[in-house]
MARTORMAR-147961 format. One record per residue: x, y, z of N, C-alpha, C in turn; residue in three letters. Coordinates in steps of 0.001 Angstrom, whole numbers, padded with zeros to 6 digits, always signed. Example, Ala and Ser with C-alpha at 12.3 -4.5 7.8 and 13.67 -1.06 7.14 Angstrom:
BEGIN
+013190-005690+007800+012300-004500+007800+013200-003300+007800ALA +012850-002250+007080+013670-001060+007140+012900+000030+007870SER 
END
This chain:
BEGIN
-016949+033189-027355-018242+032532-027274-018344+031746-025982UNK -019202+031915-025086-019642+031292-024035-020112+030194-024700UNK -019850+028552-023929-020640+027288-024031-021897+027432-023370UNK -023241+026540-023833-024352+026303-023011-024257+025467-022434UNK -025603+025400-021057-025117+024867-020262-026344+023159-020882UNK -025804+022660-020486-026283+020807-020600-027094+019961-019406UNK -027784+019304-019466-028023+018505-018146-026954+017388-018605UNK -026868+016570-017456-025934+015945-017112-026019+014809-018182UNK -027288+014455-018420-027391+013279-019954-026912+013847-021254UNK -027807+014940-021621-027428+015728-022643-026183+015677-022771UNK -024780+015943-021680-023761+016123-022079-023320+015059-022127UNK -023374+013904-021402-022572+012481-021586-022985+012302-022921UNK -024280+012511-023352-024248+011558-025239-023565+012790-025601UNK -023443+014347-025247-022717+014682-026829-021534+014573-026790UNK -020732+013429-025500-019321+013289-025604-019238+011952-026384UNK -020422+011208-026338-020548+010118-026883-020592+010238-028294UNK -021101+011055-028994-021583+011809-030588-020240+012066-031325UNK -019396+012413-030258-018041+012770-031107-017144+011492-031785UNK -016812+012194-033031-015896+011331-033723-014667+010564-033073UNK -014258+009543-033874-012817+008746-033390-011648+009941-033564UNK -011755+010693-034579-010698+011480-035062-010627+012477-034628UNK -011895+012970-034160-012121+014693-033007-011717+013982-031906UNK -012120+012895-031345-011738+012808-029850-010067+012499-029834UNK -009560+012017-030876-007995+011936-030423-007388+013493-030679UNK -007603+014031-031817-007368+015753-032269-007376+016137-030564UNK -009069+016346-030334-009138+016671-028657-008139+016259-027915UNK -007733+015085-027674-006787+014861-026543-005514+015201-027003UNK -004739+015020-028141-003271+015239-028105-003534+016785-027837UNK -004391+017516-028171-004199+019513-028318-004052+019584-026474UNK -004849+018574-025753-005477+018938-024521-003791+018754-024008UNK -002906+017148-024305-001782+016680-023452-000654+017657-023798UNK -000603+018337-025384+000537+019000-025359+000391+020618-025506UNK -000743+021091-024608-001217+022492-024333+000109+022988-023296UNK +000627+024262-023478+001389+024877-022548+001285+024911-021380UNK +001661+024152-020409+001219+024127-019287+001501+025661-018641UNK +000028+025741-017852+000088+027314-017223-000034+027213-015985UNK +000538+028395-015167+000876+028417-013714-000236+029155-013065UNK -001396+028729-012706-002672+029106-012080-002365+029280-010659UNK -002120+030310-009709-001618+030281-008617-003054+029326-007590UNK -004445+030051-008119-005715+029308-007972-006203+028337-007774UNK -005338+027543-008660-005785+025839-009011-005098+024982-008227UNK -006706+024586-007424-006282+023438-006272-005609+022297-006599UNK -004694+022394-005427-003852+020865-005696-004757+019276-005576UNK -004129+018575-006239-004898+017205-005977-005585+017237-004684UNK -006690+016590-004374-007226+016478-002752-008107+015041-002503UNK -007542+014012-001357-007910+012847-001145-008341+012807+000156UNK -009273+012599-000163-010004+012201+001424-010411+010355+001927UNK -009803+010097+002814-009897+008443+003013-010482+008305+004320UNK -011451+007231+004335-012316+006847+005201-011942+005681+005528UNK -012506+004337+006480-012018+003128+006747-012712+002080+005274UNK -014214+003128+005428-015289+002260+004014-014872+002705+002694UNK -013717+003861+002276-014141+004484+001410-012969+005550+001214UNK -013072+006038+000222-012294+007084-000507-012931+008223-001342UNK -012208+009472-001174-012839+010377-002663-011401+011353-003132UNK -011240+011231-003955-010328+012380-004611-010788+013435-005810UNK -009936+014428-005459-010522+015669-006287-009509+015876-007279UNK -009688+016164-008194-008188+017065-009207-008911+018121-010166UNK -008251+019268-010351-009399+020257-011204-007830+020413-012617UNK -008591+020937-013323-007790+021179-014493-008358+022585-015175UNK -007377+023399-015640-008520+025093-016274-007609+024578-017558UNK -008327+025182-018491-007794+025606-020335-007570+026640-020194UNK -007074+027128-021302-006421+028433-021758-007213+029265-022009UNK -008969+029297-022188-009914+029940-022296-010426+029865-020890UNK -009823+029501-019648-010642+029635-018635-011661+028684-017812UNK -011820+027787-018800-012848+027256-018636-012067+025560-017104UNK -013064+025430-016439-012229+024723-015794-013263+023283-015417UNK -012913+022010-014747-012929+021101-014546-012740+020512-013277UNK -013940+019875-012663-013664+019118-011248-013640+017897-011501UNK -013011+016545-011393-013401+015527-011325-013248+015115-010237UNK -014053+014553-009766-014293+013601-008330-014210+012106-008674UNK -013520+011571-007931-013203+010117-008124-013785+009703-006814UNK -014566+008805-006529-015425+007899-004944-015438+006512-005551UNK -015131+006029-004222-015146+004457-004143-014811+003798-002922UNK -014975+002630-002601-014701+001695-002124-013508+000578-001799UNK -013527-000579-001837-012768-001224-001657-012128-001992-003142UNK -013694-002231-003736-013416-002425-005116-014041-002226-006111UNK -014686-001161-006294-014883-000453-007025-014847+001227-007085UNK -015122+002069-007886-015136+003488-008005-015794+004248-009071UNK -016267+005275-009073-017113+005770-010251-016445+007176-009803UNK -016381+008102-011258-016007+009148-011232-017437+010053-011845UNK -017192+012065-011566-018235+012148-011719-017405+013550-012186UNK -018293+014767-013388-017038+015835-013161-018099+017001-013674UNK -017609+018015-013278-018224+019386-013511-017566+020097-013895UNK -017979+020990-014982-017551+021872-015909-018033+023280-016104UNK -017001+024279-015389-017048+025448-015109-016778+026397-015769UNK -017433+027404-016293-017189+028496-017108-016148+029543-016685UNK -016054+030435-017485-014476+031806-016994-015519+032437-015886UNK -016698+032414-016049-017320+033580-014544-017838+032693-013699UNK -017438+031426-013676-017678+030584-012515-018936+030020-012066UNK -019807+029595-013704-020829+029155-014048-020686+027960-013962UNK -021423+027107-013495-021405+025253-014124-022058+025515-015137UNK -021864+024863-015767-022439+024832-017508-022616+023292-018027UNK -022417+022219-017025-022727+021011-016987-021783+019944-015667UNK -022591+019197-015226-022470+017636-014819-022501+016955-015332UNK -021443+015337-014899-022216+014612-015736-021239+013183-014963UNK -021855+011829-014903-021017+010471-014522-019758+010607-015638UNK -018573+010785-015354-017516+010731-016329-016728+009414-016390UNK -017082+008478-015552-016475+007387-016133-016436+006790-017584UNK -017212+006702-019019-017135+006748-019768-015730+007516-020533UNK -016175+009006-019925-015155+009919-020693-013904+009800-020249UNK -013714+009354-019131-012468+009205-018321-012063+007867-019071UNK -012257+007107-019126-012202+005835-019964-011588+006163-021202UNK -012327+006837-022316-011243+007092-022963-009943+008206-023194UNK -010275+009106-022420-009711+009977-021896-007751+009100-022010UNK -008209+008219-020855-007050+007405-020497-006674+006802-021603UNK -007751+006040-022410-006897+004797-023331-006467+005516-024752UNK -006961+006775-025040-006989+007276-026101-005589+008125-025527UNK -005593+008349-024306-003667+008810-024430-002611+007591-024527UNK -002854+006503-024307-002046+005298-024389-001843+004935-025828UNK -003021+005291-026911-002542+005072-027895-001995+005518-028992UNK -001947+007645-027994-001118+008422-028719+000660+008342-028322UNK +000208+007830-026958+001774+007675-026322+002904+006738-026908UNK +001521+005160-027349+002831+004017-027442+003916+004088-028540UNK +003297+004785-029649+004209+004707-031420+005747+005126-031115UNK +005781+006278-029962+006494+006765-029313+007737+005734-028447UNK +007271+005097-027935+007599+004553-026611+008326+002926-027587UNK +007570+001977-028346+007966+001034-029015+009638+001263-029805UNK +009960-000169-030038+011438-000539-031069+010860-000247-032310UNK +011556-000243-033406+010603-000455-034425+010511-001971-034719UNK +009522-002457-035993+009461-003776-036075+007440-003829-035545UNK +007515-005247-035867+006123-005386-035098+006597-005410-033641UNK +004495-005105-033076+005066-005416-031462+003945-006861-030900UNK +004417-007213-029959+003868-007920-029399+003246-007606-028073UNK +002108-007479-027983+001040-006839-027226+001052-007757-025786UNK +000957-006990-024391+000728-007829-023456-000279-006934-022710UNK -001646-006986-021969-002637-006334-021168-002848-007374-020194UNK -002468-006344-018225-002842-006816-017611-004414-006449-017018UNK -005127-006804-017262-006885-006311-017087-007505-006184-017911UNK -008654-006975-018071-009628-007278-019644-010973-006781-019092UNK -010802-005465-018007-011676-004615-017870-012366-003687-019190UNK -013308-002741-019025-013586-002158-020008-012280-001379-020488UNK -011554-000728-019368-010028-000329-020125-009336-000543-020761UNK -009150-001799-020420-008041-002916-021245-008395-003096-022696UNK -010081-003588-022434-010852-003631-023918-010704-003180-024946UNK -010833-001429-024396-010658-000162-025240-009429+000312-025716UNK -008640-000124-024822-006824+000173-024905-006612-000693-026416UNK -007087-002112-026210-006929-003121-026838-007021-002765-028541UNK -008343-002181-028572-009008-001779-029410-008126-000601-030357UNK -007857+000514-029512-007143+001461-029927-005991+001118-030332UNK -005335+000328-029484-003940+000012-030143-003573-001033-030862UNK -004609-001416-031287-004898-001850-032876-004869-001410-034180UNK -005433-000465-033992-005753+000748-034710-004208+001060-035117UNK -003242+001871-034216-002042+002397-034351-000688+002127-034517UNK -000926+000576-033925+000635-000466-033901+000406-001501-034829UNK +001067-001875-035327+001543-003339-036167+001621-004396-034991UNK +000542-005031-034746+000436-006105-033554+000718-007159-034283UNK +001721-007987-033843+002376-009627-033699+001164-010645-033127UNK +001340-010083-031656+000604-011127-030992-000385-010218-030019UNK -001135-010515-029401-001877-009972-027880-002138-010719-026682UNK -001559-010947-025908-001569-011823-025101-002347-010953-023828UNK -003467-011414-023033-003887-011071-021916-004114-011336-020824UNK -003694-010731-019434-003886-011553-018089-005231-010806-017253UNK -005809-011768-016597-006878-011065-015834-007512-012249-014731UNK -007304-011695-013466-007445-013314-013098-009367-013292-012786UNK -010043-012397-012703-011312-012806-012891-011411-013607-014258UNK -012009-014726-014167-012060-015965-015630-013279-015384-016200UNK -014488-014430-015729-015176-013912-016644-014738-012842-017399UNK -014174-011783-016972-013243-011181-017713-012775-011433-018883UNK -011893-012212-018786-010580-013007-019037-011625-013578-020216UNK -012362-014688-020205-012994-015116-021072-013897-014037-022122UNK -014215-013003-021784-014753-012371-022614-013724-011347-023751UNK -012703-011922-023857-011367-010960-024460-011091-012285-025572UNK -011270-013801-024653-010889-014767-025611-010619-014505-027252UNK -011474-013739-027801-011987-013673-029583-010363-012386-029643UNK -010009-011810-028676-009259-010845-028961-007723-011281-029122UNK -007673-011881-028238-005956-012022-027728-006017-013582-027538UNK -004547-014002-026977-004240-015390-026089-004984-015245-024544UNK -005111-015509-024093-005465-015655-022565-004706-016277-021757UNK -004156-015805-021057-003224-016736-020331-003490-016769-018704UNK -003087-017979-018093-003464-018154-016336-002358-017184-015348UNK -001766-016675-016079-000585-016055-015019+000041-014641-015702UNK +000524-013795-014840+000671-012250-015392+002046-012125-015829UNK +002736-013137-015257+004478-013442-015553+004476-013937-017317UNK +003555-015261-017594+003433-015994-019038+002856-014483-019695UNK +002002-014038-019655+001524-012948-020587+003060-011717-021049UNK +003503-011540-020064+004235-010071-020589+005667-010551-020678UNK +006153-012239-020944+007266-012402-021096+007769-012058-022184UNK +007121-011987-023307+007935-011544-024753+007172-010692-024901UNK +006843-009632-024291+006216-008652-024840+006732-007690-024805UNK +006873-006826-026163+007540-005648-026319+006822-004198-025814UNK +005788-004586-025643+004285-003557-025188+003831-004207-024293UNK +003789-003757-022849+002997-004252-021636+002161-003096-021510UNK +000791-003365-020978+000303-002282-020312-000961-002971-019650UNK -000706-002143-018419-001570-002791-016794-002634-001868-016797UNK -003578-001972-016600-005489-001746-017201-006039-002068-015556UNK -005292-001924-014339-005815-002625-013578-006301-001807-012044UNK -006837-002125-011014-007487-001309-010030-006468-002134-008986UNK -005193-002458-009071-004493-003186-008019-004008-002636-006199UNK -004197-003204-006296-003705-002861-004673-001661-002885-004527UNK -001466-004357-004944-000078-004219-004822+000365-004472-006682UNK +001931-004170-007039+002215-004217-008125+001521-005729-008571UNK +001401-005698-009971+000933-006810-010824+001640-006898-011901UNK +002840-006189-011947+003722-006503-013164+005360-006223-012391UNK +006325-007528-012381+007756-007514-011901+008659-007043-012770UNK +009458-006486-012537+010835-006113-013139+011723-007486-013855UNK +011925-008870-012923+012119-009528-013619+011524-010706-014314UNK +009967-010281-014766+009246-010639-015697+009237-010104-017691UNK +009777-008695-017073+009750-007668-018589+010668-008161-019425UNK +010624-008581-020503+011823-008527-021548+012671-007486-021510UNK +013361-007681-021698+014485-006500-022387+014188-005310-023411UNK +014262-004284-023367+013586-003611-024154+012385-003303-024211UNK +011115-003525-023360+010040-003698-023239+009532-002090-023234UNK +008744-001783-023486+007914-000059-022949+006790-000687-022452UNK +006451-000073-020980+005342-000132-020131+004947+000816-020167UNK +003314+000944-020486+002290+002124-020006+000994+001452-018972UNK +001385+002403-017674+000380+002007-016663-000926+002767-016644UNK -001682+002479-016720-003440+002992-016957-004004+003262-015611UNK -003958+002313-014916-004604+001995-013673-003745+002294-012237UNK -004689+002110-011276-004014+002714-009643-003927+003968-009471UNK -004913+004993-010094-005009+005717-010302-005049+007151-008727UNK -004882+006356-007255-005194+007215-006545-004364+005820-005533UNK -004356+006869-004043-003168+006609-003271-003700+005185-002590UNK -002847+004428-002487-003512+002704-001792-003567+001906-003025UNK -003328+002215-004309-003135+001588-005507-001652+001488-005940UNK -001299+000549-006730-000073+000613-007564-000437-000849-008336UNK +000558-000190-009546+000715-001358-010460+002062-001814-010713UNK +002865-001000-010473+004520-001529-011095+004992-001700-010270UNK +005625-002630-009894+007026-002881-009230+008411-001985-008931UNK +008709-001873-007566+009584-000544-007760+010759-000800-008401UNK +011249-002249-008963+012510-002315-009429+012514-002049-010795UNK +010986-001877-011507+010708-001513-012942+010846+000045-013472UNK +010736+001018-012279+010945+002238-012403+012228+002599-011858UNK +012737+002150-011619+013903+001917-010960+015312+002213-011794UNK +014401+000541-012582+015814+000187-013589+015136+000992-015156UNK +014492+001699-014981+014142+001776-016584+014557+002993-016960UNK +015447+002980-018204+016258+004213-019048+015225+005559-018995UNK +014001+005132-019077+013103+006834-018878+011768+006301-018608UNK +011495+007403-017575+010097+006985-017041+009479+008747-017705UNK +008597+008862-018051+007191+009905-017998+006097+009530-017041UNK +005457+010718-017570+004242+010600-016601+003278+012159-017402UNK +001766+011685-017468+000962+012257-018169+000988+013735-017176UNK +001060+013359-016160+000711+014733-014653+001470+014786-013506UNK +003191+014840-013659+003967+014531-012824+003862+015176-011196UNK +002658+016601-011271+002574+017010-010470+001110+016718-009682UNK +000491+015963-010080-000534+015466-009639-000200+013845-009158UNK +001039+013412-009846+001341+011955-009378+002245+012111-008250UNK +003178+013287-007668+003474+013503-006642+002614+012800-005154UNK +001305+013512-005233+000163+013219-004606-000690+012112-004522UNK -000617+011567-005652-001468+010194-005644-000870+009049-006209UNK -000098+009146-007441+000497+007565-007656+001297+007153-007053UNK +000999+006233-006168+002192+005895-005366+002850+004169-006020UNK +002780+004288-007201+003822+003784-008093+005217+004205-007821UNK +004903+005651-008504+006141+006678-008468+006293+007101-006986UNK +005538+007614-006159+005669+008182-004713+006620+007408-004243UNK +006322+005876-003620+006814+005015-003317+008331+004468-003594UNK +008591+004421-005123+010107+004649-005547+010717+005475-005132UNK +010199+007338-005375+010666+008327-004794+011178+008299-003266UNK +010036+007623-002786+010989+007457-001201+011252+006845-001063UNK +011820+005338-001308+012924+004865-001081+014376+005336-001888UNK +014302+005984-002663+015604+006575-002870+015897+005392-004659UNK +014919+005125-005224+015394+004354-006126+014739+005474-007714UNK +014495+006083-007542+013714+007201-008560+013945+008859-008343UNK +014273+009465-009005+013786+011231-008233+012855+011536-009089UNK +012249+012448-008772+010688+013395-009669+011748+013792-010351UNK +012438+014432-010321+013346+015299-011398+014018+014305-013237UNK +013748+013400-012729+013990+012130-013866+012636+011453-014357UNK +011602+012007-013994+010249+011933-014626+009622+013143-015438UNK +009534+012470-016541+009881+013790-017409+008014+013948-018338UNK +007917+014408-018198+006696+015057-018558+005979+014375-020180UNK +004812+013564-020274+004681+013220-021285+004263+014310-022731UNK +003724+015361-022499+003735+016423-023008+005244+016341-023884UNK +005989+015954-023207+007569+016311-024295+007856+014970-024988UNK +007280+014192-024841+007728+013207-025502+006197+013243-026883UNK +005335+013488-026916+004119+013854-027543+004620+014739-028803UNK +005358+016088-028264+006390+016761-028930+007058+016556-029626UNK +008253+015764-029321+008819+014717-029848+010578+016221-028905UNK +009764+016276-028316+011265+017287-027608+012076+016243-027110UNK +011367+015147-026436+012746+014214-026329+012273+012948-026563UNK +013579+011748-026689+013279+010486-027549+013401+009682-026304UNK +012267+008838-026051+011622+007990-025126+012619+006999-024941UNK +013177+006675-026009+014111+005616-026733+015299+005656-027161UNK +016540+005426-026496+017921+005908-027316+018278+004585-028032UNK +018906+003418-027181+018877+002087-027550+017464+001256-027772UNK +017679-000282-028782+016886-001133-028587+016383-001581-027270UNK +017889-001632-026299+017392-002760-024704+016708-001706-023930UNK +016254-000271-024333+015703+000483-023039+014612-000104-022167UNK +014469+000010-021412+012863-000362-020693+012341+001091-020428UNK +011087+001458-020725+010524+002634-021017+009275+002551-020563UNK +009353+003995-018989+007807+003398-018564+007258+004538-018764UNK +005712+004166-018679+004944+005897-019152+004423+005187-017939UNK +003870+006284-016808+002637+006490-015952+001549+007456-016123UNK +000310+007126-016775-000825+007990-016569-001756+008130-015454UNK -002103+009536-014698-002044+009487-013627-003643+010259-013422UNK -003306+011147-014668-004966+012829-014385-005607+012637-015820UNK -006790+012221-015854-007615+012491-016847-008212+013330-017085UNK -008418+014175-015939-009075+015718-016175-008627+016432-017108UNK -007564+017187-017414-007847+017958-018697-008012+017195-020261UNK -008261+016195-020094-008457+015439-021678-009963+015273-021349UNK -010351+014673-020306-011796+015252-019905-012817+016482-020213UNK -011662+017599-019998-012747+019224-019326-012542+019376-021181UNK -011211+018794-022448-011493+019005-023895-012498+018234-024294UNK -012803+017225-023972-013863+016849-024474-015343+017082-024295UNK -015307+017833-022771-016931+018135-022301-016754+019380-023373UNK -015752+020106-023569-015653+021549-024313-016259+021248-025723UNK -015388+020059-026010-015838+019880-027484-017469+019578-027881UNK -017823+018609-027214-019023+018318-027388-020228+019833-026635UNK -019587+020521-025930-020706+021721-025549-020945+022470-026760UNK -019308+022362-027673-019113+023172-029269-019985+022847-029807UNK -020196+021358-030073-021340+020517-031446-022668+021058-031577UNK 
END
């Protein structure tokens, strides 16, 4: 069955229409799909200006069907936008995907963490009380046995609008000191979370810095931590320079970043000991994206 094609509104509400329980179904089928070797499919592509930035990443399904997202922005801000291509090389819709990319991202963070945690309750730490953080917040509510939630964000409007949610705290060190769950929600320029800030045992999932001139972690956090993943290890080659950055200084190899797809699986355990430090990097929202424009073209 061929999808129809949508205007660009039409399709943002029918990604909006979909259920809590179809859109996670959608994303775990999308993260632990067989990855296939498209000789075709363009590699990541960033173009940087002095005002400005744009990056490309495409993603195809197993039916063909394929996915552009364009990421543009500025200094501090960015909006993403994505098109959705049929097997005979039809657009069959546009549409502003920041929304979908939004949960795209937080709705893999909250299939990832159950994974990644000690057992026991956890104690929640978010650096960015952006709409990400919000939603992260939200979701992983839903899935973890939360202790506490503690949040850093140094815009105070932000920050104040999370108040009803979490603690609020003035500094990013006080937020993620006892926290068994960190995760950075943030558009940073340089890291915003230290190595010797993390508890012991801690699992980090990074959301944000999503393209090259960004980072969120500290290189001594990937460094020192028993297992790092990554949602798109071959797309973070190219743009997270979280991981890039470790990689060349010689404190990380790609070959020890192990694919979140297998830990989703449960092919390998995120976690051997209590003291691990355990980082996930999410890097490509596009194919949890191009399942959900799919799904909602289905409805």
């Amino acid at each position: 069955m061929r999808l129809p094609e949508l205007a660009a509104d039409d399709l943002q509400q029918a990604i909006d229409r979909l259920q809590p329980a179809q859109i996670q179904a959608v994303t775990r089928a999308a993260l632990v799909a067989a990855p296939d070797d498209f000789a075709d499919l363009p590699a990541p592509q960033v173009m940087l200006r002095s005002d400005g930035w744009t990056g490309v990443t495409t993603a195809i399904d197993g039916a063909g069907y394929r996915a552009v997202l364009i990421t543009a922005g500025g200094r501090r801000s960015a909006s993403r936008s994505c098109t959705v291509i049929n097997p005979e090389g039809v657009v069959i819709g546009s549409f502003a995907a920041d929304a979908a990319a939004r949960v795209a991202i937080a709705v893999t963070a909250a299939l990832a963490a159950p994974a990644l945690v000690g057992t026991g309750p956890v104690r929640l730490a978010v650096l960015g009380a952006g709409p990400l953080g919000r939603l992260v917040i939200s979701l992983l509510t839903g899935v973890l046995s939360l202790e506490a939630i503690t949040i850093y964000d140094p815009d105070t409007a932000a920050a104040a609008a999370v108040a009803d949610v979490g603690t609020v705290v003035r500094d990013a060190a006080a937020a993620v000191r006892h926290a068994s769950l960190v995760v950075t929600a943030t558009n940073a320029r340089d890291a915003v979370l230290r190595a010797d800030w993390v508890a012991p045992g801690a699992a980090v999932i990074a959301l944000g810095a999503d393209r090259q001139g960004r980072r969120e972690l500290d290189y001594r956090i990937l460094g020192e931590a028993s297992f790092v993943a990554c949602d798109a290890p071959a797309v973070a080659r190219v743009l997270a320079d979280d991981l890039r950055d470790c990689v060349a200084e010689g404190h990380l190899d790609w070959q020890e970043v192990t694919p979140l797809r297998d830990v989703l699986l449960g092919a390998v355990d995120a976690r051997v000991t209590a003291a691990d430090l355990v980082v996930v990097k999410l890097i490509d929202a596009t194919p949890v994206v191009l399942a959900l424009a799919r799904a909602a073209l289905d409805q």
